[in-house]
C-alpha positions in Angstrom: 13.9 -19.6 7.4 13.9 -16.3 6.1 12.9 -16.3 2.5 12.8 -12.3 1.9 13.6 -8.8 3.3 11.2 -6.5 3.6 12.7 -3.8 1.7 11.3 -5.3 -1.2 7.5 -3.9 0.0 8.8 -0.4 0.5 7.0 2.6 0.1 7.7 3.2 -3.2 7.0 7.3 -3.3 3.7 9.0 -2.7 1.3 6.9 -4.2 1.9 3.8 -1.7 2.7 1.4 -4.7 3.1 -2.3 -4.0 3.3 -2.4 0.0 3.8 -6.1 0.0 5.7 -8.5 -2.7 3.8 -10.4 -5.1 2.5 -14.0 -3.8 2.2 -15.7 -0.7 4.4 -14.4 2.6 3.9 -14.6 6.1 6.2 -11.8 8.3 6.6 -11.5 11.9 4.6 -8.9 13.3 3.4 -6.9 17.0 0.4 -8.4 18.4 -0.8 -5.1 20.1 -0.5 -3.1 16.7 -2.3 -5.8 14.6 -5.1 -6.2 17.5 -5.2 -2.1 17.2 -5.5 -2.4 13.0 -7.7 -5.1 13.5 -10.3 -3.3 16.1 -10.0 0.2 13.7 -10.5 -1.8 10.3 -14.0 -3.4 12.0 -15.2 -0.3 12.9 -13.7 1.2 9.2 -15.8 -1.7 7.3 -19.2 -0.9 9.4 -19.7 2.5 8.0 -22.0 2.6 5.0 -23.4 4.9 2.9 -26.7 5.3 1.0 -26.1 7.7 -1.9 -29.7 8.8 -3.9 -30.2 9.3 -7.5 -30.1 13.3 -7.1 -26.8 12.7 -5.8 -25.1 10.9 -8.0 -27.2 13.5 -10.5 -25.6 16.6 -8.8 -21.9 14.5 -7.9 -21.6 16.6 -4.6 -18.6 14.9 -3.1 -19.1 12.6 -0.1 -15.6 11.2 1.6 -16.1 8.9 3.9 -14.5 9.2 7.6 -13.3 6.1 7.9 -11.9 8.2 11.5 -10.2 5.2 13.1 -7.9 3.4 10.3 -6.9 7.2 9.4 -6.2 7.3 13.4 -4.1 4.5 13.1 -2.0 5.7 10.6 -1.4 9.0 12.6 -0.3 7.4 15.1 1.6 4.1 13.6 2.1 5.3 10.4 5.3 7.9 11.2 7.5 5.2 13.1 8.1 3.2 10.1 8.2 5.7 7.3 11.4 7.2 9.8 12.8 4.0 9.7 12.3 3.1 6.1 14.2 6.6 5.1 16.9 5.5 7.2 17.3 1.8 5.2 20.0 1.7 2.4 20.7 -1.2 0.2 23.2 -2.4 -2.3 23.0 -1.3 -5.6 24.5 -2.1 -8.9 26.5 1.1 -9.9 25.7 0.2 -13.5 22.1 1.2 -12.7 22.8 4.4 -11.6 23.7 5.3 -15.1 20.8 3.7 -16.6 18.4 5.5 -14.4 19.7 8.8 -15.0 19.0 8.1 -19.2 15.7 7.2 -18.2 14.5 9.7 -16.0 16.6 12.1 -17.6 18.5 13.1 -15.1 22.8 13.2 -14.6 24.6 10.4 -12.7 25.7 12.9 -10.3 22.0 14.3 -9.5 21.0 9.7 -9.1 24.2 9.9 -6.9 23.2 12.5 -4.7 19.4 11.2 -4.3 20.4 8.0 -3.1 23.0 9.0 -1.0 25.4 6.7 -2.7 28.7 5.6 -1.7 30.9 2.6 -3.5 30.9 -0.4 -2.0 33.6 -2.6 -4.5 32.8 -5.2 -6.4 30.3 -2.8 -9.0 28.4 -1.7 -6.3 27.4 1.0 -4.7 25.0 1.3 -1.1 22.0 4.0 -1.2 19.0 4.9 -0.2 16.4 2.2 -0.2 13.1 4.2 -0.9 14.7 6.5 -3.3 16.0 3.9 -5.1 12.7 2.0 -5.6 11.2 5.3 -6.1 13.2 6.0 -9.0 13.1 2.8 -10.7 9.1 2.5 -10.1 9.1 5.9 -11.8 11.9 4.2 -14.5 9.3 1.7 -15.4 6.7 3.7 -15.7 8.7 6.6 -18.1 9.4 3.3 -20.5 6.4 1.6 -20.7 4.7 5.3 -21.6 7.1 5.4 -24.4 6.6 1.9 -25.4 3.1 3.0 -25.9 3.8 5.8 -27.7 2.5 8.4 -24.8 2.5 12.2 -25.4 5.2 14.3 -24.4 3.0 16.2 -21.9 2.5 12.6 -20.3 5.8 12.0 -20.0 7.2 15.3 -19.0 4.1 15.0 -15.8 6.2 11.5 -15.2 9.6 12.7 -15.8 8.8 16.0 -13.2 7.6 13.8 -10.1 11.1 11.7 -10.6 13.0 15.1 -10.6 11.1 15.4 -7.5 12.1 12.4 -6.1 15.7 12.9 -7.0 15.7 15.8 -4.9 18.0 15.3 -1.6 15.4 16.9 0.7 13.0 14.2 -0.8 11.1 12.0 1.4 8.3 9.6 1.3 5.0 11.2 2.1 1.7 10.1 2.0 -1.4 12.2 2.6 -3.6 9.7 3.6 -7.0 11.6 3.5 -6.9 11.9 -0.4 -6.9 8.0 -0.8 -9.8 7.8 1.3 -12.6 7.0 -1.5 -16.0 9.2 -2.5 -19.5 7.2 -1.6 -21.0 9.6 -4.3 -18.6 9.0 -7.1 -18.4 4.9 -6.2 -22.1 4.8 -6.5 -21.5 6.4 -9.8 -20.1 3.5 -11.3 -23.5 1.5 -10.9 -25.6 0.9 -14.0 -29.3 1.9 -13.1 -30.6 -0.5 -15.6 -28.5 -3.1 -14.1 -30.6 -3.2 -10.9 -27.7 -3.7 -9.1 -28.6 -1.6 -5.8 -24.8 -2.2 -3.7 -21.6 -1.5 -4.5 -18.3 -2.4 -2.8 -15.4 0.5 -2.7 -11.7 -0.9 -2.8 -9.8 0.1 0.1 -6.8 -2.1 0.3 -4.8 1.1 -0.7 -5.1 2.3 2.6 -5.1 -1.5 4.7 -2.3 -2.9 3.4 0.0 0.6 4.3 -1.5 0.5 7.3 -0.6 -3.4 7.9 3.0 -2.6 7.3 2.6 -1.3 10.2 2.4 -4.5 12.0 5.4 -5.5 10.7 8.3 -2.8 10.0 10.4 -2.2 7.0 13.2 -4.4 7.9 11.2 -7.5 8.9 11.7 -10.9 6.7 9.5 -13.3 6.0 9.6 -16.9 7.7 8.6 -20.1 6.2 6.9 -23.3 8.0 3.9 -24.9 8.9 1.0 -22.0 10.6 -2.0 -24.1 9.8 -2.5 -25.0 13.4 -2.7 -21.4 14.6 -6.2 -19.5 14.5 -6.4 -16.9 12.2 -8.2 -13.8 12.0 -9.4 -11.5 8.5 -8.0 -7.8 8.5 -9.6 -7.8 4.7 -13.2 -8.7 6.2 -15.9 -7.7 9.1 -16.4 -10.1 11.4 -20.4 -10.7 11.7 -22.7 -8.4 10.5 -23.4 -4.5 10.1 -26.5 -3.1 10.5 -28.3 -2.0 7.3 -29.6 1.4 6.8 -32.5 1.8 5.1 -33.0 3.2 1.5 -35.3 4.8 -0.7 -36.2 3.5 -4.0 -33.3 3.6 -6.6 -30.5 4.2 -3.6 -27.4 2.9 -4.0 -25.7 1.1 -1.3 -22.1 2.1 -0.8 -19.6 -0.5 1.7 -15.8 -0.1 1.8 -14.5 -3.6 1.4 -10.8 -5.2 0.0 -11.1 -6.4 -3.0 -10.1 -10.3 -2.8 -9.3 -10.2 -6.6 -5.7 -8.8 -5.6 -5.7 -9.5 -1.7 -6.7 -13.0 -1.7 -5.2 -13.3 2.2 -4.8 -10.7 4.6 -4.6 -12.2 8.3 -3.2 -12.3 11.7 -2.6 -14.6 14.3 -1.0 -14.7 17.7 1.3 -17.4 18.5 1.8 -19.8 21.3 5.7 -19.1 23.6 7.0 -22.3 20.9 7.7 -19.6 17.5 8.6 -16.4 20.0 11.9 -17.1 18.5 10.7 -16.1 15.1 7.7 -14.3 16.4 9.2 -12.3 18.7 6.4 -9.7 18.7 4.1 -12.4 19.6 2.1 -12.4 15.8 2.6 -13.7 12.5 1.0 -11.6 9.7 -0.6 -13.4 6.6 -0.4 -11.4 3.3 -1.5 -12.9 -0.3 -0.9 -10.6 -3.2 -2.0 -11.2 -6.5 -1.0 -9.0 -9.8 -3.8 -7.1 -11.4 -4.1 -8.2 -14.6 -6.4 -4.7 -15.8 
């Protein structure tokens, strides 16, 4: 039964916000490309760096490669952001008005972003991503004022919607700059804590990349998947080799952080749920809301 459309986990503009709804949702997705994100995610979670005290002293920047999930995205990545410019949803053409007070903008400059046409019945069909993109950016403009924000915050906000609003706009994501710093993660270690590891978030780069598993048009199905074998995207399977470290090193591992991804797995299923399945896997994603 489908339960959602997957426009709701849009790219919503350049930063990649919210890939997947909220809660619990298993979507339809392509064996091959899941076994390809799988096989580039094991080799992404192996690499590890040791940062040293006069490192973190000096903060000389140290990406990491992380070669095959940014390989994955080059190649997988394009497909669906083409077809996720070319959705278009229905949208209440009372909240065209309301977004251009927001984001201080004119109807007519909303109107021409989303591509909008009327529909009847108070409605009006536009651009999917633009429109999410605006209202994220909405949100965000009215909870800086709630908090009293200053007007150069706001104006930084208020520019990258104007952006947005542009009809040349489309969603772009320059993958390299989310890729995270071993020197500055290390940073964030107490040396008086003894703590001598630290784990890097990545999940802002896995779960982009599992939306490509699934497309932006897929919906979720319901039922019963216990019986089928599941395999982590969010963790290594066995163990990586440990590279040695000098005293007061700092350990640095990209990981997903299971405080907000509590489930992020594949499995391929037998010829009896092609007909929801047609792509021959079901993709397992558990999202919960950040409470920092």
């Amino acid at each position: 039964m489908t339960v959602r459309s997957a426009e709701r986990f849009s790219v919503r503009g350049c930063e990649g916000h919210a890939p997947f709804p909220l809660g619990a949702w298993v979507f339809p997705a392509e064996l091959e490309v899941v076994q390809e994100l799988h096989a580039a995610l094991q080799a992404t979670f192996r690499e590890r760096h040791v940062v040293t005290p006069a490192e973190i002293e000096g903060q000389v920047p140290r990406a990491f490669a992380f070669d095959d999930l940014l390989g994955f995205l080059a190649r997988r990545r394009p497909a669906f952001d083409r077809a996720l410019a070319g959705m278009r949803s229905p949208i209440e053409a009372s909240r065209l008005a309301t977004l251009a007070a927001v984001l201080r903008l004119s109807r007519d400059e909303v109107t021409a972003a989303l591509r909008a046409r009327a529909t009847g019945a108070g409605l009006v069909e536009g651009s999917t991503v633009v429109y999410n993109s605006l209202s994220r950016a909405a949100e965000r403009v009215e909870a800086l004022r709630e908090l009293a924000a200053a007007d150069a915050i706001l104006d930084f906000e208020l520019e990258l919607a104007r952006l947005v609003a542009q009809p040349s706009w489309t969603p772009q994501v320059d993958w390299s700059e989310l890729v995270p710093d071993a020197v500055e993660a290390a940073s964030c270690v107490d040396p008086a804590s003894g703590g001598a590891e630290v784990d890097v978030d990545i999940a802002r780069l896995v779960l982009p990349a599992a939306q490509c598993c699934v497309g932006p048009a897929a919906h979720a199905v319901s039922g019963d998947h216990d019986g089928l074998v599941w395999i982590s995207l969010a963790a290594l399977d066995g163990d990586a080799p440990a590279p040695e470290r000098a005293p007061g090193a700092i350990l640095v591992r990209p990981s997903v952080a299971a405080e907000q991804v509590e489930r992020l797995a594949f499995a391929a299923v037998p010829a009896a749920l092609r007909a929801i399945a047609p792509g021959g896997a079901l993709l397992a994603v558990t999202l919960v809301e950040d409470e920092a």
